[in-house]
C-alpha positions as CSV (number, residue, x, y, z in Angstrom):
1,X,-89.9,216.6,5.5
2,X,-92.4,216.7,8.2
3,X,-93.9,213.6,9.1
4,X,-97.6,214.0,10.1
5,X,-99.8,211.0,11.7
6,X,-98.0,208.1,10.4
7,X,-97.7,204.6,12.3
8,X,-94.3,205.6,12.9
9,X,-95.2,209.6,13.8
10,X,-98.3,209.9,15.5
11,X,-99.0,213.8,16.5
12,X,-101.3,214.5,19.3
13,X,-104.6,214.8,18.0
14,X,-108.1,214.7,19.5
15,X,-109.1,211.1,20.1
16,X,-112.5,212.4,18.4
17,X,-111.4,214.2,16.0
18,X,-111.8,213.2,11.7
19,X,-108.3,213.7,11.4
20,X,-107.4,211.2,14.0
21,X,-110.0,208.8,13.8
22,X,-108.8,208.3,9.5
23,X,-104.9,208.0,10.9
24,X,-106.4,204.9,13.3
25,X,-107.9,203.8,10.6
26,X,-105.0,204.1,7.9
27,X,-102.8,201.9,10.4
28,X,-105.5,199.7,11.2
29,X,-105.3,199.0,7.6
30,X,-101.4,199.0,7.4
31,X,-101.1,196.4,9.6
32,X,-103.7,194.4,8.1
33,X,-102.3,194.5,4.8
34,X,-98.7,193.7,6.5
35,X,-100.4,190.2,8.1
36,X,-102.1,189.1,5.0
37,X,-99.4,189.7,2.8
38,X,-96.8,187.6,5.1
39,X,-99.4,184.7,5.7
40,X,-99.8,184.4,1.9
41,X,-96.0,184.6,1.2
42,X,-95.4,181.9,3.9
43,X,-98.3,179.6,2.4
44,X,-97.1,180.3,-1.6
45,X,-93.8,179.5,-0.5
46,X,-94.2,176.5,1.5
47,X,-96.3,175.3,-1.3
48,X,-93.9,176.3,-3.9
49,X,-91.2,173.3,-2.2
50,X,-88.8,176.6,-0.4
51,X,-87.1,175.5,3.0
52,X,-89.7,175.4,6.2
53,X,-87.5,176.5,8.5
54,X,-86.0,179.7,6.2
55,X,-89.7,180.5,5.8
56,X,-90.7,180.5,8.5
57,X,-87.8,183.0,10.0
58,X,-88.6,185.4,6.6
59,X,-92.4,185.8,7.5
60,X,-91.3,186.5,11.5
61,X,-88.4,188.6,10.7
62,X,-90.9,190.6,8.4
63,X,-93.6,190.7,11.1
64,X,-91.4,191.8,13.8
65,X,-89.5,194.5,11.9
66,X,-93.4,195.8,11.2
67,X,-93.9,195.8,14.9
68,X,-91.4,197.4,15.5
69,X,-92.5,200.8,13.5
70,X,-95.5,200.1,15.6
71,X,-94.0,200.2,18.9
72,X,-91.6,202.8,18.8
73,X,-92.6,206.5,20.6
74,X,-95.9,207.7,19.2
75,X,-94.3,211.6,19.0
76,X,-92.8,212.9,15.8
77,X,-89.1,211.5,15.1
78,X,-86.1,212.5,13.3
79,X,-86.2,211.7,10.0
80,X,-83.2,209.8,9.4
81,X,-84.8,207.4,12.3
82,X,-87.7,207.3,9.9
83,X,-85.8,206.6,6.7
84,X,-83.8,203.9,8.8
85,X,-86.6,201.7,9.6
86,X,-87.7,201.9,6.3
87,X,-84.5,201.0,4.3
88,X,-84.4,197.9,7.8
89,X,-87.6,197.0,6.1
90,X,-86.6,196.9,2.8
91,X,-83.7,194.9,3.6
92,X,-85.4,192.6,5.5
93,X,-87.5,192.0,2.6
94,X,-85.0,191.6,-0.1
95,X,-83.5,188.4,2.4
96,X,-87.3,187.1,2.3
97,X,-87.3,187.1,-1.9
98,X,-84.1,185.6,-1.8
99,X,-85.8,183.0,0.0
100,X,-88.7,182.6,-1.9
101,X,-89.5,184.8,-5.1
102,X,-93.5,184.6,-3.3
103,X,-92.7,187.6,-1.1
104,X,-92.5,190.0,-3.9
105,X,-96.4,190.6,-2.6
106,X,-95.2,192.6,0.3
107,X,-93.8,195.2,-2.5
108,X,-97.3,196.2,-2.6
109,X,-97.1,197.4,1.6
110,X,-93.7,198.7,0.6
111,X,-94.9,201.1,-2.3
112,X,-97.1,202.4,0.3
113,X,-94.7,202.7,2.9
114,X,-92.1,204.9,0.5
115,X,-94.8,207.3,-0.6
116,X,-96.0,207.6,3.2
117,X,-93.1,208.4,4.7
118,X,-90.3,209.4,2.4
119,X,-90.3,213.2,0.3
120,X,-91.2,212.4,-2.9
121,X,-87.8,212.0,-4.8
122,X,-86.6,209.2,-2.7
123,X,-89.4,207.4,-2.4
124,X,-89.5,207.4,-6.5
125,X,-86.2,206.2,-5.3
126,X,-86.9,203.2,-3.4
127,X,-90.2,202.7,-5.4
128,X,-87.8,202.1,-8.2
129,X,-85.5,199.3,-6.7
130,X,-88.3,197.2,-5.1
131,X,-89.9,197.6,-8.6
132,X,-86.6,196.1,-9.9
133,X,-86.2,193.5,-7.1
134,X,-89.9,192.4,-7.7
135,X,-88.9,192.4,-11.7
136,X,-85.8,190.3,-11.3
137,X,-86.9,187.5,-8.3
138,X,-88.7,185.4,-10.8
139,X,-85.8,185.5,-12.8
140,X,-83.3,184.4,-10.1
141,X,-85.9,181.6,-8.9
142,X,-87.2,180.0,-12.1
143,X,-84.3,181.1,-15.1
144,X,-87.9,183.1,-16.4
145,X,-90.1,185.9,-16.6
146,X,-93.3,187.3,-18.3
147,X,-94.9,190.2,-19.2
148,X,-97.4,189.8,-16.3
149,X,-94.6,190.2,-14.4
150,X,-92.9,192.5,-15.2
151,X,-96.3,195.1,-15.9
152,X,-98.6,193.5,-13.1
153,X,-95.7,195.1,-10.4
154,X,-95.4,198.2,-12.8
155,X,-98.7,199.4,-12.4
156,X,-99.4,197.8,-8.9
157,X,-96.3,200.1,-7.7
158,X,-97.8,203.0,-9.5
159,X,-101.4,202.6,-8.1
160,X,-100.1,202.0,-4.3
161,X,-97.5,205.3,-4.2
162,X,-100.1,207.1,-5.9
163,X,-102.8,206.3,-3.0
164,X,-100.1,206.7,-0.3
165,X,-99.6,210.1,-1.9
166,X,-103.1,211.1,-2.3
167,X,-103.6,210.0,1.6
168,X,-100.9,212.5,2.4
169,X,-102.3,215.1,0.8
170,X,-105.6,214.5,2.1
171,X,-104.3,213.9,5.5
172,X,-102.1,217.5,5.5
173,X,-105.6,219.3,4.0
174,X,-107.4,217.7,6.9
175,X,-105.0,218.9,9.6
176,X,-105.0,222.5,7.8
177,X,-109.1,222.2,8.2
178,X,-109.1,221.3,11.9
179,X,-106.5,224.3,12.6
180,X,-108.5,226.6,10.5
181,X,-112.0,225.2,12.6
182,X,-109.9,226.3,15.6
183,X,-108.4,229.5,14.5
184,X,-112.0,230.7,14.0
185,X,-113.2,229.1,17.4
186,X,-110.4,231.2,18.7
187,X,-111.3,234.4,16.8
188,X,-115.0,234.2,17.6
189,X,-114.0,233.5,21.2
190,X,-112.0,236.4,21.2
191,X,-114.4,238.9,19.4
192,X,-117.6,237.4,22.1
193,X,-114.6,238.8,24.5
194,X,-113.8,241.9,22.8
195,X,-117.7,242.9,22.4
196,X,-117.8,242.3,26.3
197,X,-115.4,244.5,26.9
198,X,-116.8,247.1,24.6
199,X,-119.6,246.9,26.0
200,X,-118.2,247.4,29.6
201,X,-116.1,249.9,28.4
202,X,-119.4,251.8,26.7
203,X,-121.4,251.6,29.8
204,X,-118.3,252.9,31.8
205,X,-118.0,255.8,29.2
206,X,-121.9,256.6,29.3
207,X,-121.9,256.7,33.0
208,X,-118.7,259.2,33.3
209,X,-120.4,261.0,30.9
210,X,-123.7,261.9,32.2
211,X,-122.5,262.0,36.0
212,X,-120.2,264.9,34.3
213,X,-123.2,266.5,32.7
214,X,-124.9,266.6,36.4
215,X,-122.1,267.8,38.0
216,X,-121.7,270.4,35.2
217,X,-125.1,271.4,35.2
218,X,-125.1,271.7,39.5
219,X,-122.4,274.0,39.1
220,X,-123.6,276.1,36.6
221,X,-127.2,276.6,38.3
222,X,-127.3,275.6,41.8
223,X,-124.2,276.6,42.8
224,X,-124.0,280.1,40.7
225,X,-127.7,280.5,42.4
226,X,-126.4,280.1,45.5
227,X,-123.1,282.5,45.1
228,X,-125.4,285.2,43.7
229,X,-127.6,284.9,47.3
230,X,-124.4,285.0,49.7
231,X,-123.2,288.2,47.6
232,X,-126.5,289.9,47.6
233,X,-126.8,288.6,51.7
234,X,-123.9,290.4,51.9
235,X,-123.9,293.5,49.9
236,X,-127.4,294.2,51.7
237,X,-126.4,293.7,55.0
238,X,-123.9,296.3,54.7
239,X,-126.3,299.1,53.7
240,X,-128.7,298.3,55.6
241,X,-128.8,299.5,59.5
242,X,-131.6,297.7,60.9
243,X,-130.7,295.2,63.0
244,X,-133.3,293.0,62.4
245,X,-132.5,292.9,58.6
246,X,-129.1,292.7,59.2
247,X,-129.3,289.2,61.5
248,X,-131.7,288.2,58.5
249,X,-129.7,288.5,56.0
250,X,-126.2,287.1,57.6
251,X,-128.4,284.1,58.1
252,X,-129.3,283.9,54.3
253,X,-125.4,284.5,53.9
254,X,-124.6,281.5,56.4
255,X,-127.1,279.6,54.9
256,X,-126.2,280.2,51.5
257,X,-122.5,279.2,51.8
258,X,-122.8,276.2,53.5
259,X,-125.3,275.0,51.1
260,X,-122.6,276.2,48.0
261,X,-119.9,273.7,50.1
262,X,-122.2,271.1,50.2
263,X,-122.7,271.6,46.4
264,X,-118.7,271.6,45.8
265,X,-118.5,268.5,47.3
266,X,-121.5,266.8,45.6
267,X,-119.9,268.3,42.0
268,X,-116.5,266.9,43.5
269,X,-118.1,263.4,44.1
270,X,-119.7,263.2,40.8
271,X,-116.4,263.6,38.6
272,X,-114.9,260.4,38.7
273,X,-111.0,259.6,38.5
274,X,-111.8,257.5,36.0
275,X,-112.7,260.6,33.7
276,X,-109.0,261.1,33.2
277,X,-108.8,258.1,31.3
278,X,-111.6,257.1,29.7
279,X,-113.6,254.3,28.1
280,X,-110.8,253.2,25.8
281,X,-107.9,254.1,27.6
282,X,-108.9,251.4,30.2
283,X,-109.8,248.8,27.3
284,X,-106.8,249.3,26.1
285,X,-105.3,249.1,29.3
286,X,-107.5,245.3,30.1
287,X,-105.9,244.3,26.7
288,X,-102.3,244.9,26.9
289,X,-102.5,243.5,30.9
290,X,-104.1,240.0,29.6
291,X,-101.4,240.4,26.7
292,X,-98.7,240.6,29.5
293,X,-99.9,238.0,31.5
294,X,-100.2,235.6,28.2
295,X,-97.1,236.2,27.1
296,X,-94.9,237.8,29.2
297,X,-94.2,241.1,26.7
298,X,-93.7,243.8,28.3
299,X,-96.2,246.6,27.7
300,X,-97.0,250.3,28.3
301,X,-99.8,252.5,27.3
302,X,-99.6,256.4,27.0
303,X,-102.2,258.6,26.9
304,X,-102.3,262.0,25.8
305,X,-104.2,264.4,28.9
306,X,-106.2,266.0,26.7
307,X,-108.0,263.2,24.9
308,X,-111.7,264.0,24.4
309,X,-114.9,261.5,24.7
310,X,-114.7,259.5,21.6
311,X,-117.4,258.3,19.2
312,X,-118.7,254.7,19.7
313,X,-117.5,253.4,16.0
314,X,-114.3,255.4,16.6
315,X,-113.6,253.6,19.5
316,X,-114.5,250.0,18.1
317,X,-112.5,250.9,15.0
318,X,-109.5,251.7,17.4
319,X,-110.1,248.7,20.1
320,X,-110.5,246.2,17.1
321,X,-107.2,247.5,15.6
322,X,-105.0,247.2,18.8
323,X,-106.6,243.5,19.0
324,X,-105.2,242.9,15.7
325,X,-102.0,244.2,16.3
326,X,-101.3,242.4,19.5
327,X,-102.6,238.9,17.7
328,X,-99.9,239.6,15.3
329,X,-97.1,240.6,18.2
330,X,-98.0,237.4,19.8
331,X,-98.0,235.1,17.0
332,X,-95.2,236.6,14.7
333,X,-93.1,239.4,15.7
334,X,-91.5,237.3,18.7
335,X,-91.2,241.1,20.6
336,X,-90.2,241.7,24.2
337,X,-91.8,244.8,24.6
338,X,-95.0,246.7,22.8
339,X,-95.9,250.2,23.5
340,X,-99.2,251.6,23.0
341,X,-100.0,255.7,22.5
342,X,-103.6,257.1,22.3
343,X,-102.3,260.4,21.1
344,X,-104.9,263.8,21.0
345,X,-104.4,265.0,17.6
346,X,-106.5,268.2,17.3
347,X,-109.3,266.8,15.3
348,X,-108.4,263.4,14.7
349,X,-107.0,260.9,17.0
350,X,-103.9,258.3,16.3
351,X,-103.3,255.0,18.0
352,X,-99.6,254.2,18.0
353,X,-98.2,250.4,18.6
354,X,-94.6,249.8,18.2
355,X,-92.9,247.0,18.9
356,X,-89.1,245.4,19.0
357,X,-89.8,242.3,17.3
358,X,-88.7,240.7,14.2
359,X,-90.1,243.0,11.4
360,X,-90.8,242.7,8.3
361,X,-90.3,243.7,4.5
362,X,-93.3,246.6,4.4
363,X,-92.5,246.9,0.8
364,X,-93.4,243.3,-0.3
365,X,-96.0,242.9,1.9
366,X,-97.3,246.2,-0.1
367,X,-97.1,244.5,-3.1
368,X,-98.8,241.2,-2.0
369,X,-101.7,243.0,-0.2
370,X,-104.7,240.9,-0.3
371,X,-103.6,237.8,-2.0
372,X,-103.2,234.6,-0.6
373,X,-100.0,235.4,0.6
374,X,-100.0,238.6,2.6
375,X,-100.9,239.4,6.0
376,X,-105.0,239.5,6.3
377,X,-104.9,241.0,9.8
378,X,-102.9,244.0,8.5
379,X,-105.4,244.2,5.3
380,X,-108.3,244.2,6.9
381,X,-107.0,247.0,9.8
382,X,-106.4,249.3,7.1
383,X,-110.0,248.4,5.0
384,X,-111.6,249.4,8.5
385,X,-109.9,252.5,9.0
386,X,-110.2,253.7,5.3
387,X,-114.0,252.8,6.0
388,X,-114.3,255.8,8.8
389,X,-111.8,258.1,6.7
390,X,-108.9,257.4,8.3
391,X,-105.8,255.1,7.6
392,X,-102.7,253.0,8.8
393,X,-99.6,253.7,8.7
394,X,-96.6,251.1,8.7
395,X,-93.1,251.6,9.8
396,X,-91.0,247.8,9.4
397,X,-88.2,246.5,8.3
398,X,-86.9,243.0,9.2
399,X,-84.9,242.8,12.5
400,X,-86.0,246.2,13.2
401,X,-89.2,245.5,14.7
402,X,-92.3,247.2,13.7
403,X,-94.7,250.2,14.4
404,X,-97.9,251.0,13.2
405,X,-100.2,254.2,13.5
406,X,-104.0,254.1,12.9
407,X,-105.5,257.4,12.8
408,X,-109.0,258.9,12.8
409,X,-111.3,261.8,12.8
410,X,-113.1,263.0,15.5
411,X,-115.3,265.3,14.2
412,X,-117.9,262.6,15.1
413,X,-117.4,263.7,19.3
414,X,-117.4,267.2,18.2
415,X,-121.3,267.6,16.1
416,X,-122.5,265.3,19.2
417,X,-120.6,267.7,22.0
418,X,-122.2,270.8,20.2
């Protein structure tokens, strides 16, 4: 069983956070409950005529024992070190009764103790024999017994193991809030980041794009103009036999074709390397670098040559996808190596991600799609792609790693490249 926030298992929460501030103030309480309890053993049993000296040693060998779950290493520990201290304690204890039937009232702080830190079987278990210990010290000291004391413990023991185990609960629900609270920091933080580099990435495409419309429309104006006037220069220049006309018109020629070079060049200048691979190529390319650098997966990205310009919700749909699929390579699939292929295919376009991690049963998590149990990140791919008319496909099986394709039409680029 895994131990969370306990005196004896502290876990490394925020000092400000709800969580942590209730477990300080669970122990706080703890140990309050473990003083009073001695001191009033220790008075009812001096009172009641039981050895000083014997006592005396029960209420510090009870204290100190305590302290001793107090002080030990705040991380989690092994159970079995857990379980030992406890059954320690309940030894300890048993020696006090023997002593003096008034320390049955640290029963009370052992109830709460069992259902704490022990799986819920054993500490019914120990519940159970300090139940019967508590039952059976009046007997042993006095030859006698009532119903008060044997039903007073009963539901005593039944009220404190029931808190402890509510506290539990509530504790484990409170921990699963906080890392929830986080998760969606995490994810906001991370779509803030993935808008940015949309953005980026849009403004990157929009520029390729209209310095490629200049440099398309140079070419087929200026610089057709200017071929049709170093041809004409030329034809007429060899009809013509006035030499006047003729130093004219090799002039125009001259003229003309230095100005179409300068106009090559200009075109030349305008079309970026960066047209080659596009807005999302390079996204893409961002992502899976930061992925490596996080992680240490290796990663490649292939790009088909003759990818067109993509729509803007096409290439959202597609960036958002890869996000998802590296989120769940990093956090399940345990891979070494992911690689990524933007793949041209005639009027739709597929993203492929395969990886060589751990897998998983596609089949079940088919049949468990979108209930509590299934995998949200791959849901929710598939709802977005479905939304454009496309779709996901997935490839898995466990040990076998795992590759997905999203694919989606492009007939989007094509109305607005008409």
């Amino acid at each position: 069983m895994s131990l969370v926030n306990t005196p004896l298992t502290r876990t490394d929460l925020h000092g400000e956070s709800p969580v942590g501030a209730t477990v300080r103030a669970m122990e706080i309480g703890r140990h309050l409950i473990a003083v009073l309890l001695t001191v009033i053993g220790v008075v009812r049993a001096v009172g009641d005529g039981s050895s000083l000296p014997a006592v005396i040693i029960s209420g510090l060998a009870i204290l100190g024992w305590h302290a001793v779950g107090t002080l030990l290493p705040s991380r989690a520990l092994p159970q079995r070190l857990v379980v030992g201290w406890l059954v320690g304690f309940a030894v300890i204890w048993g020696a006090a009764v023997a002593v003096s039937a008034e320390f049955v009232w640290l029963a009370f702080l052992l109830w709460l103790l069992a259902g704490h830190l022990l799986p819920l079987r054993w500490g019914l278990v120990l519940s159970a024999v300090v139940l019967a210990v508590v039952v059976v010290a009046p007997i042993l000291h006095q030859n006698t017994t009532t119903y008060a004391n044997v039903f007073g413990p009963l539901i005593g023991g039944i009220f404190a193991f029931g808190i402890s185990r509510g506290y539990l609960q509530l504790l484990r629900d409170a921990v699963e809030r906080e890392l929830l609270v986080a998760s969606l920091t995490r994810a906001q933080q991370e779509m803030a980041e993935l808008q940015d580099e949309l953005a980026l990435a849009q403004r990157q495409s929009g520029a390729i794009a209209e310095r490629t419309r200049i440099s398309r429309d140079i070419h087929d104006t200026v610089a057709q103009s200017l071929s049709s006037i170093r041809l004409l220069s030329h034809a007429e220049a060899s009809r013509t036999d006035d030499p006047s006309a003729i130093r004219t018109l090799n002039q125009v020629e001259t003229l003309a074709s230095d100005s179409l070079a300068d106009v090559r060049r200009i075109v030349a200048a305008l079309v970026p390397a960066e047209l080659e691979n596009g807005a999302l190529p390079a996204a893409l390319q961002r992502m899976l670098d930061r992925s490596h650098e996080e992680t240490g997966v290796q990663t490649d990205l292939r790009v088909d040559d003759s990818l067109p310009l993509l729509p803007t919700e096409v290439e959202v749909a597609l960036l958002r996808t890869a996000q998802s699929a590296l989120a769940n390579v990093r956090l399940h699939a345990r891979a070494s190596r992911v690689v990524m292929s933007l793949i041209d295919a005639d009027d739709s376009v597929r993203l492929d991600i395969i990886d060589d991690g751990n897998g998983f049963d596609v089949a079940a998590w088919e049949q468990a799609a979108g209930s509590e149990t299934s995998s949200f990140g791959l849901f929710f791919m598939r709802a977005r792609l479905r939304e454009l008319g496309g779709g996901l496909d997935i490839e898995s099986s466990p040990g076998a790693g795992a590759a997905i394709s999203a694919h989606l039409p492009i007939h989007v680029a094509t109305e607005e490249t008409a």
